[in-house]
C-alpha positions in Angstrom: 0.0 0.0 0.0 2.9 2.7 0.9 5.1 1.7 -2.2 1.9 2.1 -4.3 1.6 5.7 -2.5 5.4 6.7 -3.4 5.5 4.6 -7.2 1.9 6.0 -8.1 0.3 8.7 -5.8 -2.4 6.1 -4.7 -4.0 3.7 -2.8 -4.9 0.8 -5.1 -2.9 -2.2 -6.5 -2.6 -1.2 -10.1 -3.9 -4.9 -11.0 -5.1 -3.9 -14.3 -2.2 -1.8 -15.6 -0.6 -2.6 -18.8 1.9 -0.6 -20.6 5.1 -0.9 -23.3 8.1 0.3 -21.7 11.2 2.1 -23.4 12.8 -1.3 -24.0 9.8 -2.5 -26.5 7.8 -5.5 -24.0 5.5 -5.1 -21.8 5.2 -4.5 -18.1 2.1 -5.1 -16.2 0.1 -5.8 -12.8 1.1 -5.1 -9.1 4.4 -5.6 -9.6 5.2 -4.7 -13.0 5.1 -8.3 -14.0 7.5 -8.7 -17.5 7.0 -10.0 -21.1 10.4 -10.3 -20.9 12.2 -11.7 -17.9 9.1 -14.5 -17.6 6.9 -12.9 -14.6 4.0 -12.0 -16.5 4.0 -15.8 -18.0 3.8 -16.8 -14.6 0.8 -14.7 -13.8 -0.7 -16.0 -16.9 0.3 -19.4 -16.3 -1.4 -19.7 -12.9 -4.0 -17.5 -13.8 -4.6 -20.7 -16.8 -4.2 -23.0 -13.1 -7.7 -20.9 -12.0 -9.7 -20.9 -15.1 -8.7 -24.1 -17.1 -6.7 -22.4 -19.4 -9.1 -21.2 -21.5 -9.4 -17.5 -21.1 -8.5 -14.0 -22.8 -4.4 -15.2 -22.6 -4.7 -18.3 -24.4 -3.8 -16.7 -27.8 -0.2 -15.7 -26.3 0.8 -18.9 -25.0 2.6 -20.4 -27.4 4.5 -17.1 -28.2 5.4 -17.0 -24.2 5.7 -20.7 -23.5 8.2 -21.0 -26.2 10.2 -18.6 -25.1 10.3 -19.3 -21.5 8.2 -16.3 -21.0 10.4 -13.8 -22.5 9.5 -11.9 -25.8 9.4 -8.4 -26.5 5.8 -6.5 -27.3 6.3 -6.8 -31.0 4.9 -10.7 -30.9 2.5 -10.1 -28.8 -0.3 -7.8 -30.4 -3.2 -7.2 -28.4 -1.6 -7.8 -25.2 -2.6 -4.9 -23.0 -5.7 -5.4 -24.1 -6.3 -8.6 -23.0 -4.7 -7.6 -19.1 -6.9 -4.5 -19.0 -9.9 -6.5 -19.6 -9.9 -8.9 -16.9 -8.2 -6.6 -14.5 -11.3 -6.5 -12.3 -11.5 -10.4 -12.5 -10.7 -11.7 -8.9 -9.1 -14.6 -10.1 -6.4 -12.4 -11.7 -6.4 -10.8 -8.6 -5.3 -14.3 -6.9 -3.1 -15.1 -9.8 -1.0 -12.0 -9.5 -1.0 -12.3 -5.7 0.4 -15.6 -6.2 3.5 -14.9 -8.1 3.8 -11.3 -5.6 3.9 -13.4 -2.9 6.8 -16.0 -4.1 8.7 -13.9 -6.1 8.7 -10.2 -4.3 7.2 -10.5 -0.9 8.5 -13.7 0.3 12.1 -13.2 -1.5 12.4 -10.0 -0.1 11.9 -10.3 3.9 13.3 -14.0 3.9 16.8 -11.1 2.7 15.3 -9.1 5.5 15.1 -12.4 8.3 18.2 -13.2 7.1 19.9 -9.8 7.7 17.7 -9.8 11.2 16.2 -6.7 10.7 13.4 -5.8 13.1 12.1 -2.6 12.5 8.9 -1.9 10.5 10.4 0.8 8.4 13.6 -1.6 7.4 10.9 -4.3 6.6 9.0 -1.8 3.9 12.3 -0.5 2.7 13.7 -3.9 1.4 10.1 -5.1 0.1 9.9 -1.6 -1.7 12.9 -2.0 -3.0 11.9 -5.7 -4.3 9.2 -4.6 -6.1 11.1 -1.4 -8.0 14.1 -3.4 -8.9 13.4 -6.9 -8.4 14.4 -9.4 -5.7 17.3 -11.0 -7.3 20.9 -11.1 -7.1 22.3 -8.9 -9.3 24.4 -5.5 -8.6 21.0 -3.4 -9.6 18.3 -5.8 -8.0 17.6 -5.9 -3.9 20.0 -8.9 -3.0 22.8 -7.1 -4.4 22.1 -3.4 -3.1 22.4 -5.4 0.1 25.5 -7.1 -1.0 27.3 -3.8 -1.6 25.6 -2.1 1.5 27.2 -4.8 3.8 30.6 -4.8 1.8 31.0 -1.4 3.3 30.7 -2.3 6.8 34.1 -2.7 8.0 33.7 -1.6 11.8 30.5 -1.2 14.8 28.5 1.3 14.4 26.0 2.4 17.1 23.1 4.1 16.8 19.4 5.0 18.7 17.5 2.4 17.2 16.0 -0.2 19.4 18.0 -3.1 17.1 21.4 -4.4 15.7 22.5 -6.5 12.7 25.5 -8.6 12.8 26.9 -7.8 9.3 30.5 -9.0 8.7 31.2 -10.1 12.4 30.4 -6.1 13.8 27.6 -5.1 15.2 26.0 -2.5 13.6 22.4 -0.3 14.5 19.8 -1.5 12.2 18.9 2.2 11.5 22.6 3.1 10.2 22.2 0.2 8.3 19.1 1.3 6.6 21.0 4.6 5.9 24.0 2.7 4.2 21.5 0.9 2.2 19.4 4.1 0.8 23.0 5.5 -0.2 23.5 2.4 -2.3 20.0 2.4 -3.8 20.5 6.2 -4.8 23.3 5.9 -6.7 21.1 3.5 -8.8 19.0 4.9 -11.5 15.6 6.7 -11.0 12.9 3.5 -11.9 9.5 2.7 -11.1 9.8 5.4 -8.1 12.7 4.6 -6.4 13.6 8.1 -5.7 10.2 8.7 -4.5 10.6 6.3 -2.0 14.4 6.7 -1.3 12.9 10.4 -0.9 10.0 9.4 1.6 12.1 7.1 3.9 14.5 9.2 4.5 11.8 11.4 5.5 10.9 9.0 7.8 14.2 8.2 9.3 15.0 12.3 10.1 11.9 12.1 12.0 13.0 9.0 13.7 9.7 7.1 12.5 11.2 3.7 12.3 8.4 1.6 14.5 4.9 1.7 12.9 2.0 1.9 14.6 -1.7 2.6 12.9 -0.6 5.5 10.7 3.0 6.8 9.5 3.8 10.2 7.9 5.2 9.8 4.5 5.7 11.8 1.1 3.8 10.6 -1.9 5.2 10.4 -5.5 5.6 14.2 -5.8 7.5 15.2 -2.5 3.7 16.2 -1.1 3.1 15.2 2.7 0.5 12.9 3.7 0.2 10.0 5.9 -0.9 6.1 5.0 -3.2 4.4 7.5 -4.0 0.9 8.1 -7.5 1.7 7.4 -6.3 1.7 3.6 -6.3 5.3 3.4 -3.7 8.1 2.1 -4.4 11.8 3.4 -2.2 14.4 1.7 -1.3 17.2 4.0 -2.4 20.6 2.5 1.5 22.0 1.6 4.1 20.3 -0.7 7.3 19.6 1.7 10.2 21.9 0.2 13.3 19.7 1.8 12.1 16.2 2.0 15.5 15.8 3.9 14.8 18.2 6.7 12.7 17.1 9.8 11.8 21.0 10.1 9.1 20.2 7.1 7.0 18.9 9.7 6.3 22.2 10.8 4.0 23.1 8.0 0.8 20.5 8.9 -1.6 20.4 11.3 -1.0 18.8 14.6 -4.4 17.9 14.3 -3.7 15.2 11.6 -0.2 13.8 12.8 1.2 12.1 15.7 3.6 13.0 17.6 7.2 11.9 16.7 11.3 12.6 18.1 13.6 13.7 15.3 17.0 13.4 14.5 19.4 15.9 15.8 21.2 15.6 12.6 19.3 15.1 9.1 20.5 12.3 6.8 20.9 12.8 3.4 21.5 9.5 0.9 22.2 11.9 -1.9 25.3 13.5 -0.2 26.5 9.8 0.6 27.1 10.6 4.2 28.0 7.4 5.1 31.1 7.0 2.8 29.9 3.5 1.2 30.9 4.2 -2.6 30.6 0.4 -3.7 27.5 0.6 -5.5 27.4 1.3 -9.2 25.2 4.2 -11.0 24.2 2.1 -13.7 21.8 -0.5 -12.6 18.2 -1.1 -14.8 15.3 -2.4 -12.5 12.5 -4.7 -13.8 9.6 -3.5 -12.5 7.2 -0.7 -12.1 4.8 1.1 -10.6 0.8 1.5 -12.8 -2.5 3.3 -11.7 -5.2 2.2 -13.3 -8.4 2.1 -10.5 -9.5 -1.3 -9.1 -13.0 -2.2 -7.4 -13.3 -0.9 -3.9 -13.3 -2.8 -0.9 -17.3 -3.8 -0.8 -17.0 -5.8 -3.1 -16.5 -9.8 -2.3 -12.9 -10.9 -2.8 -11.5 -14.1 -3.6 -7.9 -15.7 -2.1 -5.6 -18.9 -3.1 -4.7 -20.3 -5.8 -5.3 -23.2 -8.1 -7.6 -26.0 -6.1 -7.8 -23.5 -3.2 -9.1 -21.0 -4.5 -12.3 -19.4 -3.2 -14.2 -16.5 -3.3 -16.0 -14.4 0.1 -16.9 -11.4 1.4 -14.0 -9.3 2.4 -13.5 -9.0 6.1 -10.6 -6.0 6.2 -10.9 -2.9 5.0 -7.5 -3.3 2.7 -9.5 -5.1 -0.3 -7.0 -7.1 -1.1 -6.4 -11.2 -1.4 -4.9 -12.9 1.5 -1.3 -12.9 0.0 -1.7 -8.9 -0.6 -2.8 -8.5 2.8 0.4 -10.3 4.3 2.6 -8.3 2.6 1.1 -4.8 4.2 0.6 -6.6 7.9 4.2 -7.9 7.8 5.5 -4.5 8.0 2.8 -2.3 9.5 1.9 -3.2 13.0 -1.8 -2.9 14.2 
């Protein structure tokens, strides 16, 4: 829900998205699911699990099956049409949820267990970064922003936070860690809103809003204040924020509308790479994206699992998302 906030200004999972990217394939869904690195064909594919294969994709299949997945948009006419029109369909819901869950959410805070983070705010940062750049291993995708982050850790570091990592044998604050790691992600290139969200979490971190309760402050896609709530609600705060590096932005809202928070005595800045960890590279390509495209609201009945366990219900949380959705918001937002 907050990376949909800082990738698209909004609320709703972007299910029915579908667009051709500067690269010539397409990129679709929640999670900017591929033509070309195979994630869309497994949306399709288990989507085909749900409805017996014989739905609006069938005509692509043996265009995708054959090539693993991959092909650019050029062989596959008629594409984004066919994702658009069943991107109120519930069972695409549950199909995209599916491959979210295995190949972003899970990936991504089994790298976070692993490093032991603790903190909500860490949690989000790393499954953020998941879905902007993907969760693998490479230099420009999640497991290798961590890579380079811990490469530079070469001594303790201590900190305010209420946690510590063991990264190379020191022990380090799990907050200066998440510092180190934005300073990596920045020198990365600007996709699918990563400076947005490099941009509201440091926000977040110079007002020492690291532990999540019902609602955190944040700043949307365009630098404006606001705040996401677990009642699956963002509230934009009447003024733009003219430093989103500054803790002193907090000044211009209402009291009214925020709670109350301790800042930093110093403000962090990931652009000024503060904490001298030059290892990661400026060229990296992501492979996913943010969309925007409006989905049903959340009276509607929704539908959860996959395959043979797949059912429909009515909804009991206000999020209006599937069960897998839901777990990746509750995992880092406690409530």
């Amino acid at each position: 829900m907050l990376t949909n906030v800082l990738q698209a200004g909004q609320i709703q999972f972007p299910y029915a998205s579908c667009e051709e990217d500067s690269s010539g394939v397409y990129v679709a869904g929640i999670a900017r699911f591929s033509t070309e690195d195979g994630s869309a064909w497994k949306v399709i594919s288990a989507y085909h699990d749900i409805t017996g294969g014989d739905d609006v994709f069938s005509q692509f299949d043996g265009v995708l099956a054959k090539n693993n997945g991959g092909s650019s948009s050029s062989n596959l006419d008629g594409f984004c049409d066919a994702w658009t029109s069943v991107g109120t369909d519930q069972k695409f819901w549950s199909a995209q949820g599916t491959v979210f869950e295995k190949d972003y959410f899970n990936k991504s805070q089994s790298m976070a267990d692993d490093l032991g983070v603790k903190l909500s705010i860490t949690q989000a940062q790393i499954y953020d970064t998941a879905i902007a750049h993907g969760a693998g291993s490479s230099s420009d995708q999640l497991g290798g922003m961590i890579k380079t982050t811990n490469k530079g850790i070469t001594e303790d570091i201590s900190g305010d936070s209420s946690n510590s990592l063991d990264i190379n044998g020191y022990t380090v604050d799990e907050v200066e860690w998440l510092k180190r790691f934005l300073v990596t992600r920045a020198k990365y290139k600007d996709v699918h809103g990563a400076k947005a969200s490099i941009d509201s979490y440091t926000y977040m971190i110079n007002k020492n809003e690291t532990v999540w309760g019902s609602k955190v402050d944040v700043l949307n896609d365009k630098g404006a204040e606001g705040d996401v709530d677990c009642n699956n609600s963002y509230e934009p705060y009447p003024k733009p924020n003219p430093n989103p590096g500054s803790s002193s932005s907090s000044s211009q809202t209402s009291s009214s509308t925020k709670s109350s928070h301790h800042h930093s005595t110093s403000s962090f800045d990931p652009y000024g790479d503060e904490q001298g960890n030059d290892d990661g590279e400026g060229d990296g390509e992501g492979d996913n994206n943010d969309g925007g495209d409006g989905e049903p609201t959340d009276t509607e009945e929704h539908c959860y699992g996959y395959g043979s366990n797949y059912h429909c219900g009515a909804s009991t949380s206000n999020l209006a998302l599937g069960a897998v959705l839901f777990a990746g918001l509750t995992a880092f937002v406690s409530f």
